[in-house]
N, CA, C and O of each residue as an XYZ file, in Angstrom:
456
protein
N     -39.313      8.036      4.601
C     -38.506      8.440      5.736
C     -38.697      7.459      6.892
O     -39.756      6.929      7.229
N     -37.418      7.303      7.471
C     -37.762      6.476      8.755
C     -37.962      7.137      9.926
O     -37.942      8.368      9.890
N     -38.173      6.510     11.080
C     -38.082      7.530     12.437
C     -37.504      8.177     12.642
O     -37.757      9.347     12.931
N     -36.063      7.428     12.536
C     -34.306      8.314     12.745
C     -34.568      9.885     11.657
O     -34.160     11.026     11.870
N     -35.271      9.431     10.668
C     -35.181     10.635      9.781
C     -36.161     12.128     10.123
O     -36.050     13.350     10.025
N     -37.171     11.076     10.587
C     -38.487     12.055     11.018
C     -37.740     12.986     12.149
O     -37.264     14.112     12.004
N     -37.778     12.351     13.047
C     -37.032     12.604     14.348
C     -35.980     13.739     14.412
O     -35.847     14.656     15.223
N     -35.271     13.394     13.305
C     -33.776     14.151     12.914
C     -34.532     16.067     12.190
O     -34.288     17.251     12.425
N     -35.385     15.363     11.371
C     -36.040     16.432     11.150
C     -36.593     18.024     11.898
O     -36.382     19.226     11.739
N     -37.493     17.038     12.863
C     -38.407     17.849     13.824
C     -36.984     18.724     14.755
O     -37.074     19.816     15.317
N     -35.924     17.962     14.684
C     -34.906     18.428     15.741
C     -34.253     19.457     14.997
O     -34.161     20.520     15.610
N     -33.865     19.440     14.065
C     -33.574     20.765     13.240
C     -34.373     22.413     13.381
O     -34.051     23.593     13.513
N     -35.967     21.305     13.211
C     -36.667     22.327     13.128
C     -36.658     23.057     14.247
O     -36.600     24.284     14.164
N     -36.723     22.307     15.670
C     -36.845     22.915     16.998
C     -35.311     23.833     17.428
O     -35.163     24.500     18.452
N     -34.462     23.664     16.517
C     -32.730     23.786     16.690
C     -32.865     25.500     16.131
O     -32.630     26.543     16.741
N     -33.318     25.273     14.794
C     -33.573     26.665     14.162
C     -34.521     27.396     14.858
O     -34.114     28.483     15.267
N     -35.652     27.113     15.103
C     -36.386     28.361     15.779
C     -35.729     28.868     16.949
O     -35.363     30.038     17.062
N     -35.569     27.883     17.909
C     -34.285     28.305     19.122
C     -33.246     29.300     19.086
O     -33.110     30.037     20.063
N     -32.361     29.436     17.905
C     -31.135     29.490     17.234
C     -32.218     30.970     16.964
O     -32.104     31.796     17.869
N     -33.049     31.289     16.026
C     -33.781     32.365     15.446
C     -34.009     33.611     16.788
O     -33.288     34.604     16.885
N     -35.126     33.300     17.716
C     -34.945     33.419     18.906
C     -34.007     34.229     19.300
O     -34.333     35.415     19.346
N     -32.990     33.971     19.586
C     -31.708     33.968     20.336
C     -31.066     35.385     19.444
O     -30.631     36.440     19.904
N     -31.200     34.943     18.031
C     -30.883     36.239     17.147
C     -31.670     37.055     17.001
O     -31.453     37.999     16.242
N     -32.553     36.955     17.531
C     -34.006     37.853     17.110
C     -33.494     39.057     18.793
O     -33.267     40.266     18.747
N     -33.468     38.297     19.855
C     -32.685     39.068     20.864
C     -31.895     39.708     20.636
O     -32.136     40.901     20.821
N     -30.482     39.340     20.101
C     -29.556     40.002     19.859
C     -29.873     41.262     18.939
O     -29.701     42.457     19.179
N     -30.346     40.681     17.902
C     -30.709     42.442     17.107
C     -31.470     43.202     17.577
O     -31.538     44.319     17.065
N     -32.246     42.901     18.623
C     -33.470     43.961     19.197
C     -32.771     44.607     20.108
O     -32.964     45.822     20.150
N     -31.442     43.807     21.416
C     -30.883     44.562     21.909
C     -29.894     45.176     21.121
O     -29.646     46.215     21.734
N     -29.112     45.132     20.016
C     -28.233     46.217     19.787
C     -28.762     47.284     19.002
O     -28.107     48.299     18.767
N     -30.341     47.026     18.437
C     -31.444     48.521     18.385
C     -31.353     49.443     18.980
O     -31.178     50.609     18.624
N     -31.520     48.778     20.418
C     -31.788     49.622     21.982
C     -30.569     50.573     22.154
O     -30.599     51.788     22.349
N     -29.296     49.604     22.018
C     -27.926     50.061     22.306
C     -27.747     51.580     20.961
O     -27.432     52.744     21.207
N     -28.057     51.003     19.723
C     -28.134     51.913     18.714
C     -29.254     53.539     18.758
O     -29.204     54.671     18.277
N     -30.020     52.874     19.495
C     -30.946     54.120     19.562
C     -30.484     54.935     20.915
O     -31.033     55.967     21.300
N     -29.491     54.357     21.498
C     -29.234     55.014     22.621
C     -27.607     56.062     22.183
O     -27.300     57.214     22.492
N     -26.997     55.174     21.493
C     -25.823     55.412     20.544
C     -26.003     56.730     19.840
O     -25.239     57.692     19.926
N     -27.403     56.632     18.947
C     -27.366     57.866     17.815
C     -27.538     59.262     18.838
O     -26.769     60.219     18.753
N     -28.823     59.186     19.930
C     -28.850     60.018     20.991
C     -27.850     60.312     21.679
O     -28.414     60.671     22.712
N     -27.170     60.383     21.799
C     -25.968     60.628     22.495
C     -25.337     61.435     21.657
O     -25.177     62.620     21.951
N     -24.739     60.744     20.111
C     -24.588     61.290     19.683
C     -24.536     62.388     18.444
O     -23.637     62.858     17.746
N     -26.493     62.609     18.571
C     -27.097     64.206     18.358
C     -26.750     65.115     19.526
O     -26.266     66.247     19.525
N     -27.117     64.335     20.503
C     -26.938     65.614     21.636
C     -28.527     65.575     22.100
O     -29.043     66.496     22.732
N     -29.247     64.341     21.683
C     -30.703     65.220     21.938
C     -30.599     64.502     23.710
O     -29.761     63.962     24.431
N     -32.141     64.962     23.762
C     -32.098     65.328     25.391
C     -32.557     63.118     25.121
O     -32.663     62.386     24.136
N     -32.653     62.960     26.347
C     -33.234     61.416     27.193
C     -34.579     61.206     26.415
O     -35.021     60.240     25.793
N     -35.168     62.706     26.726
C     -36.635     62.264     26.379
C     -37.080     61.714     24.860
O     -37.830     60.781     24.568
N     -36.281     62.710     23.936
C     -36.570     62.295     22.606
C     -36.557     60.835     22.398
O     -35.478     60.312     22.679
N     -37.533     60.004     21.955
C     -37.105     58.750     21.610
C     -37.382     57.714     22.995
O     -37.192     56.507     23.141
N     -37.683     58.309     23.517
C     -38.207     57.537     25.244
C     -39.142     56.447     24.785
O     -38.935     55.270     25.082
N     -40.092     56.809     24.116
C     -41.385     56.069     24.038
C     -41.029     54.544     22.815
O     -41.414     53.375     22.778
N     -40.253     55.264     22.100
C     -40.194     54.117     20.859
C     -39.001     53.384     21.745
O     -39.212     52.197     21.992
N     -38.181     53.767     22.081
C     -37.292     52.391     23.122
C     -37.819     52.043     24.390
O     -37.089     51.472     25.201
N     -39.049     52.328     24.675
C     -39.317     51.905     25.693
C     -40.014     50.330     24.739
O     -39.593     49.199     24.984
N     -40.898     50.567     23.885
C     -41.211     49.535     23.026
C     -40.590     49.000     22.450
O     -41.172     48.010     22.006
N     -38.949     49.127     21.943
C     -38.149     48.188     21.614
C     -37.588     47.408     22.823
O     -37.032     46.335     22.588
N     -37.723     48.041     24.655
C     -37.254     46.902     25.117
C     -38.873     46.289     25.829
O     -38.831     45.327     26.596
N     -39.611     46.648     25.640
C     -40.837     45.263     25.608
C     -40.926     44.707     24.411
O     -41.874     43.923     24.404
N     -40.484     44.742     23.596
C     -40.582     43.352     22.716
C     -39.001     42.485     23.252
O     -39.010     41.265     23.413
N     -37.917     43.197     23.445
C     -36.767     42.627     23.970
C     -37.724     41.889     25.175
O     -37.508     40.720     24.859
N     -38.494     41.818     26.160
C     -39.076     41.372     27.207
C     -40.176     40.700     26.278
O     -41.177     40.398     26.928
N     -40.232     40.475     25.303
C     -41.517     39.385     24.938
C     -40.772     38.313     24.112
O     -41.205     37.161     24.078
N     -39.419     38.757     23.303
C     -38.869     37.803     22.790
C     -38.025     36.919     23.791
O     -37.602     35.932     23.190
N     -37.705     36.938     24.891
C     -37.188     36.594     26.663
C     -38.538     35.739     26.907
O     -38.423     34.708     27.569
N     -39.778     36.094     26.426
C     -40.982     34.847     27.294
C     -40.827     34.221     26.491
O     -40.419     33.108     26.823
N     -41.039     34.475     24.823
C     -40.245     33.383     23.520
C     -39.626     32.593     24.024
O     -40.059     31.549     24.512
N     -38.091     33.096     23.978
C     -37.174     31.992     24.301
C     -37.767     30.918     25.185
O     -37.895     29.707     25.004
N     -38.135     31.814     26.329
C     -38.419     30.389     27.659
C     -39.560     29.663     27.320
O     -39.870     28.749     28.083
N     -40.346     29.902     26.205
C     -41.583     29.301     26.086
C     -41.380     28.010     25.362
O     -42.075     27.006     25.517
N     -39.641     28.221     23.990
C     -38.904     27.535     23.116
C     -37.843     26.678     23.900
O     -37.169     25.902     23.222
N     -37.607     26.741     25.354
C     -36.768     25.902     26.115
C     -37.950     25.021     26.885
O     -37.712     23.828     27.076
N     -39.299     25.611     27.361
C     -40.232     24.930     27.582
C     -40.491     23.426     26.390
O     -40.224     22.228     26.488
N     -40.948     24.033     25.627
C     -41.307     23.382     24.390
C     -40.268     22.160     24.267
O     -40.659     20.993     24.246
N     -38.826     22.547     24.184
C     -37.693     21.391     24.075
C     -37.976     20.577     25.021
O     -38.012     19.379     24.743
N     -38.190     20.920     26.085
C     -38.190     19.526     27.030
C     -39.193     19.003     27.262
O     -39.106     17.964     27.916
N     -40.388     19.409     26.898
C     -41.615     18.744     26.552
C     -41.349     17.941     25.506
O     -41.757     16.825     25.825
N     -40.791     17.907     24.218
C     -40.684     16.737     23.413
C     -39.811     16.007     23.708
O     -40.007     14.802     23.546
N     -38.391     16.524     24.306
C     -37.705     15.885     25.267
C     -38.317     14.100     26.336
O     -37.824     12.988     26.524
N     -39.295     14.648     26.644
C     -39.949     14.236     27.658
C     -40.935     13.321     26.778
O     -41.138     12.346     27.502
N     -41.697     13.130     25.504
C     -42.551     12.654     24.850
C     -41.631     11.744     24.168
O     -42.101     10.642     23.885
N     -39.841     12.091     23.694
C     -39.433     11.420     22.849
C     -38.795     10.078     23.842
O     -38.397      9.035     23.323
N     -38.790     10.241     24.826
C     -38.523      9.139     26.202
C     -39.605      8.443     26.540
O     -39.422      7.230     26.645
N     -40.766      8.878     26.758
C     -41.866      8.557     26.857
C     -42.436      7.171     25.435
O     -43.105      6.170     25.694
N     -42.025      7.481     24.334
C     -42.298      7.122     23.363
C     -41.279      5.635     23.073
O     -41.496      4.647     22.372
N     -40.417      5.911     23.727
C     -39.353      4.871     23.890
C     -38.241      4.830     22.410
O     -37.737      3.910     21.766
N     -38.214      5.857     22.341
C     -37.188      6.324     21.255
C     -35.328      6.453     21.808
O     -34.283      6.272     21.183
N     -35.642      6.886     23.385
C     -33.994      6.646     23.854
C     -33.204      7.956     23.195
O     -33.530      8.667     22.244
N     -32.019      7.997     24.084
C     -31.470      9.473     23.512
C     -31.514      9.706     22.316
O     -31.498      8.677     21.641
N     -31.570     10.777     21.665
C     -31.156     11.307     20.508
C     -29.796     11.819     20.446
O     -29.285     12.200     21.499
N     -29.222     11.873     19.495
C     -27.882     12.298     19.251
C     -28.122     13.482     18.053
O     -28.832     12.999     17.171
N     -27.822     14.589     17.822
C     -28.314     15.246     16.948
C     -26.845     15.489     15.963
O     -25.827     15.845     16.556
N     -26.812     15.322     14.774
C     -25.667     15.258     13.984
C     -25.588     16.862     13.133
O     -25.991     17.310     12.059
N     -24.608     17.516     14.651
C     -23.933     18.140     14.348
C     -25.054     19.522     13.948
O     -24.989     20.286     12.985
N     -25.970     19.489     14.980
C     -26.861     20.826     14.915
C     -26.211     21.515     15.848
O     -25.587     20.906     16.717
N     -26.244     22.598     15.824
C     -25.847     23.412     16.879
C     -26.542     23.462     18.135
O     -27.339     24.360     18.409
N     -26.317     22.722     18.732
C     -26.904     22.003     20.263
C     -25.785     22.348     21.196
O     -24.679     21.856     20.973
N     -25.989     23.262     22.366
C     -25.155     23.215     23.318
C     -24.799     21.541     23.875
O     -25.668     20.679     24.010
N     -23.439     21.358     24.126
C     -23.030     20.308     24.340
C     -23.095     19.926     26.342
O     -23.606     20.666     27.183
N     -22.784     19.318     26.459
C     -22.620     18.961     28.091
C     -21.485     19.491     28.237
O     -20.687     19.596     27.306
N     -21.193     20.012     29.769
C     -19.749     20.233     30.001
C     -18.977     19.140     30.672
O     -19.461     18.396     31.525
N     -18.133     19.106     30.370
C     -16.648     17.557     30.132
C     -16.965     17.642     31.724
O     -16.904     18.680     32.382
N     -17.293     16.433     32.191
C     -16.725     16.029     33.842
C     -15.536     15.861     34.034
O     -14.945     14.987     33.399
N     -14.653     16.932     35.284
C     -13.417     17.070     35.386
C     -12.769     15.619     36.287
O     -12.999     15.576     37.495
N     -12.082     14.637     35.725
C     -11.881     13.309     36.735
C     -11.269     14.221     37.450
O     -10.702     15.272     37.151
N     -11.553     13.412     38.906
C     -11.237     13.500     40.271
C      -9.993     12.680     40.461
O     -10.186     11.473     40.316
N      -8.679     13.065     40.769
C      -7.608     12.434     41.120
C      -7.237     12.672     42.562
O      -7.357     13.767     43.111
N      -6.759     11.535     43.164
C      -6.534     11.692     44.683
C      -7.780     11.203     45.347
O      -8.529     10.483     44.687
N      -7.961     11.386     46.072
C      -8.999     11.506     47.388
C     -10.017     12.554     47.512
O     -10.241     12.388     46.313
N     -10.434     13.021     47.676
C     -11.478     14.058     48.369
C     -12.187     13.904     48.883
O     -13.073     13.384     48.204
N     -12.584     14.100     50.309
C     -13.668     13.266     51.149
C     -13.548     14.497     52.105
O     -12.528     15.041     52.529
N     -15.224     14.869     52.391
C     -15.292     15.727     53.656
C     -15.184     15.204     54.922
O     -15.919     14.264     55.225
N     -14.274     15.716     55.840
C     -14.322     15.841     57.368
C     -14.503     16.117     57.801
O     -14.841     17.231     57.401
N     -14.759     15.962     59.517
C     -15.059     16.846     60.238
C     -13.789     17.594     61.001
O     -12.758     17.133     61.490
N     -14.177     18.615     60.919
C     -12.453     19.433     61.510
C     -12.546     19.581     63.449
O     -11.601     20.058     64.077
């Protein structure tokens, strides 16, 4: 394997756990939503079930320090793979949020004073 390959690798890997993460949220909150769903409609009172969704939304609040710990983590290698003198990466076609398009500026726009 070469660098490009190594490199390409580790970025997958960091792409998927991210990506995991993110789904690991989503199903824990529509638990919450579901356990709130079936209660409703038994009819049981608030309390039933208080304690076990109170612990499905602290892990919803531990998989939230996850994530930020997994956006931490990205820009720390971020930061090592610059450091290292490797220069942007381009990732082929991982599911990487993209940049948003800079809208050209036509005309003028310049602040005044009124």
């Amino acid at each position: 394997m070469d660098k490009a390959q190594v490199i390409a690798s580790l970025a997958g890997d960091l792409y998927a756990t991210e990506q995991s993460v993110d789904e690991a949220i989503a199903r824990a909150t529509t638990l919450v939503q579901s356990m709130i769903g079936t209660r409703t409609v038994l009819g049981v009172s608030a309390v039933v079930g208080s304690e076990s969704q109170a612990k499905a939304m602290d892990a919803i609040a531990s998989l939230g320090a996850a994530r930020q710990a997994m956006v931490t983590c990205h820009e720390e290698l971020a930061k090592d793979h610059r450091r290292m003198g490797y220069g942007v990466y381009a990732s082929d076609g991982q599911d990487k949020p993209r940049e948003v398009p800079k809208v050209p500026i036509i005309g003028e726009h310049r602040l005044r004073a009124v």
